[in-house]
N, C-alpha and C positions, 0 to 999 in steps of 0.2 A: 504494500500500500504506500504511494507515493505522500509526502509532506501535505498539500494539498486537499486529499481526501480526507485523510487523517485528519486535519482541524476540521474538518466540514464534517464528516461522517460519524464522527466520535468526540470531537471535543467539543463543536459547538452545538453537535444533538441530543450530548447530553447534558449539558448547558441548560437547553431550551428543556428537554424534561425535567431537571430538577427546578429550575425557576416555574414550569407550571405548575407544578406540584405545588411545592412551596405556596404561590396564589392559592391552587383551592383549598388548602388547609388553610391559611392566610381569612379566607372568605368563610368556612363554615366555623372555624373559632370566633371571629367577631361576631357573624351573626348569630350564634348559638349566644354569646357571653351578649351582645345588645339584650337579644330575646330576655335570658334571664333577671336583667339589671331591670327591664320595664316589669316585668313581672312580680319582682320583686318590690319595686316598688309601690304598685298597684295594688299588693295585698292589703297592707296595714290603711291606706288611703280606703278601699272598699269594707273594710272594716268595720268603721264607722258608720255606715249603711245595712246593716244586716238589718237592723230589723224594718226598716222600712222596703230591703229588696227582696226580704223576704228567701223561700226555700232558692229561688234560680239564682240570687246573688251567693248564699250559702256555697252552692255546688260550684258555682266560676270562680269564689276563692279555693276551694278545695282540689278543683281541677288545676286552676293557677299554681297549687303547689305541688301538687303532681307532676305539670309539664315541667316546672323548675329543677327537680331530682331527675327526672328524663334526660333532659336537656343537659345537663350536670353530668353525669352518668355515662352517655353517651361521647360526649366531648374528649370524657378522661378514659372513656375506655379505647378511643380511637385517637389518641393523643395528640392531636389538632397544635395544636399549638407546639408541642414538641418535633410535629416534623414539619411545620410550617417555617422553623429555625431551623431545623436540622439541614431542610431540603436547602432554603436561601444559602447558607453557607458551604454548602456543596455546588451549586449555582457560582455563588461570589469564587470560590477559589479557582473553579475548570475557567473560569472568564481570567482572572491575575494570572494564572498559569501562561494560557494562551497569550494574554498582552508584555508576560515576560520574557515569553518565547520569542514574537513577534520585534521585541524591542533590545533582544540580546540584554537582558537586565536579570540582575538576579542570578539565580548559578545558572544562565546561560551565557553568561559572560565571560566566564573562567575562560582566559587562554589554551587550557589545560585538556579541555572538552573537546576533542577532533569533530562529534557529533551531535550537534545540541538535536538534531530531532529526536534522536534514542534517549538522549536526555529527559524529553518533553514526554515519551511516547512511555517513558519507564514509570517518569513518575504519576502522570494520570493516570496510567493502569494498577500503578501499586494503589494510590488513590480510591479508584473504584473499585479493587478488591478486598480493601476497608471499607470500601461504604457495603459492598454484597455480604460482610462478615458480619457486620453491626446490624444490617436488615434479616438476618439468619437467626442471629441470637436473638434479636427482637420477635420475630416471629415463636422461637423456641420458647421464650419465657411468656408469650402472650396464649400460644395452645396449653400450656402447664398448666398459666391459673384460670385457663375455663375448663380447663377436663374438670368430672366429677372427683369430691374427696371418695380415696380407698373408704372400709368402712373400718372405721376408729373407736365403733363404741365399746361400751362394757360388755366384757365377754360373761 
């Protein structure tokens, strides 16, 4: 695979999938954390109204805090926010990689380096073979704690 391809085909496409990534986790952590911040604050305000709204106000706060453990629940267990970070700075760094390649800056600069694309090419693979090991173990520890518990009671 000539220089060329290589930042096209690999460095900057996966670039572009962690930067979209990163967005929609980005997008469903705010709007999940808006949703619950109105919610939240909605309750104790509808509060004050119970008894004039009566059973169907009752049940819109009760639901209200239902969809807030949901919405909670949901977020943390899809960690939204963790790979909304995680993704952007996998984004940020294949982007500096590239522009230090590009600009002989950085350890591509070393006189010492006959080959800065192997350079390039070494270290966004070691790179992305950190990120496929971090996404392995994350997977492993996330089937662990929803498998069912063994049974532990008294014998």
């Amino acid at each position: 695979m000539d220089q060329n391809t290589y930042l096209q085909k690999r460095v900057q496409d996966q670039q572009q999938w962690y930067s979209d990534k990163s967005s929609w986790n980005q997008k469903r952590f705010r709007t999940f954390k808006t949703i619950v911040i109105i919610l939240s604050v909605s309750i104790p305000l509808a509060t004050g109204y119970v008894e004039q709204g009566g059973l169907a106000l009752r049940i819109g706060i009760g639901l209200a805090g239902a969809l807030i453990a949901i919405l909670e629940g949901i977020s943390t267990f899809n960690k939204y926010q963790e790979k909304w970070l995680e993704y952007r700075q996998a984004a940020e760094f294949l982007k500096r990689e590239q522009l230090l390649f590009e600009t002989k800056s950085g350890p591509y600069k070393d006189p010492k380096v006959a080959d800065i694309f192997h350079t390039l090419v070494e270290r966004v693979e070691n790179f992305t073979a950190e990120e496929n090991q971090r996404w392995t173990s994350y997977m492993k520890e996330s089937s662990e704690k929803t498998q069912a518990p063994g049974n532990s009671g008294p014998e």
